[in-house]
C-alpha positions in Angstrom: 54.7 4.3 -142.8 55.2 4.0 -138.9 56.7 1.8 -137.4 55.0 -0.2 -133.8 57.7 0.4 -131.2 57.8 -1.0 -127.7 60.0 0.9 -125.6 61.1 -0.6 -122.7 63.5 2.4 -120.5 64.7 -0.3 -117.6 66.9 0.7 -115.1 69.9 3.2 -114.1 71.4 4.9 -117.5 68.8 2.9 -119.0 66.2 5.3 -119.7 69.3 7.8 -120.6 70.3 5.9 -123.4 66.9 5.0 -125.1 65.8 8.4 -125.0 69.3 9.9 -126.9 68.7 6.4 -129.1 65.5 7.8 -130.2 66.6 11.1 -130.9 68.5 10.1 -133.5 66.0 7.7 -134.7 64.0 11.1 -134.8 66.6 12.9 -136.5 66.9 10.4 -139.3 63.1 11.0 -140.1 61.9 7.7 -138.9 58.4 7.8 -138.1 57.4 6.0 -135.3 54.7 4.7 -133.0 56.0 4.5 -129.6 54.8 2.2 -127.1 56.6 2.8 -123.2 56.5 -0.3 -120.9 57.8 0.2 -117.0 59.6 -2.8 -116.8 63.3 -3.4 -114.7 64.3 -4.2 -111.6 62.7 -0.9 -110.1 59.4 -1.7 -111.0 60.1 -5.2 -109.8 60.8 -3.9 -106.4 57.6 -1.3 -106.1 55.5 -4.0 -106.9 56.6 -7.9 -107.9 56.0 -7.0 -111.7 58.4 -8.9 -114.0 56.7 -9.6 -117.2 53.6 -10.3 -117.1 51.7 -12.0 -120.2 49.6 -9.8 -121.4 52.2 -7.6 -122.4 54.0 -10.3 -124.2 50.8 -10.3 -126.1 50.8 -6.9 -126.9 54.4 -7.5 -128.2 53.7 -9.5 -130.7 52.0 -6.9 -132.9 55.0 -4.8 -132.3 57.3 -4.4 -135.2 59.8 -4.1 -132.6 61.3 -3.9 -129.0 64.0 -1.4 -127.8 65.4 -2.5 -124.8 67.5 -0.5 -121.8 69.8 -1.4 -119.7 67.9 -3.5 -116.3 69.0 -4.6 -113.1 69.6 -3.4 -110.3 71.9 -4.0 -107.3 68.6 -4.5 -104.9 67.4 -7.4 -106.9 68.8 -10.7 -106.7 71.1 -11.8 -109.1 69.1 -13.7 -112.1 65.5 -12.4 -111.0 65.3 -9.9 -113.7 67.5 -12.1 -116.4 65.4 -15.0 -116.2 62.1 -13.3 -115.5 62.3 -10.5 -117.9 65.3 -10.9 -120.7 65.3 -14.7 -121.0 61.3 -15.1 -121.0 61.1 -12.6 -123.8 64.0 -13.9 -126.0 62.1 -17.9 -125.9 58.5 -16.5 -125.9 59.3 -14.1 -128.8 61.9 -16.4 -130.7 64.6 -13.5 -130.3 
């Protein structure tokens, strides 16, 4: 069985840390089906992207989400928080 996964790298040792994290999800023999979304305060920078809801959508027949660290220091302070962590946790009931 493989399991939907939407991978979401973000920002600074963000990426660094997913991709070690799914190493050893590797390792253990999980099989999985991975989804990558560019989302973060760098892709909010290059082009106004946030979250956008058809990705939301897409989420939703995910069985789940692995998140990176986001942010960074060229972003506001609660641009990214609101826009990205806090819509997800209310539209997704996390």
């Amino acid at each position: 069985m493989s399991h939907k996964i939407g991978i979401i790298g973000g920002d600074g040792i963000g990426p660094e840390v997913i991709k070690e994290g799914l190493k050893v999800i590797e390792a253990a023999g999980i099989n999985l089906d991975l989804h990558n979304y560019d989302l973060g305060g760098s892709r909010y920078i290059q082009d106004g992207t946030i979250l956008p809801d058809s990705i939301l959508q897409e989420w939703r027949s995910l069985d789940a989400l692995y998140l990176g660290a986001v942010g960074t220091p060229d972003v506001p302070p609660g641009v990214i928080e609101r826009g990205l962590l806090l819509k997800m946790r209310f539209e997704l009931d996390l």
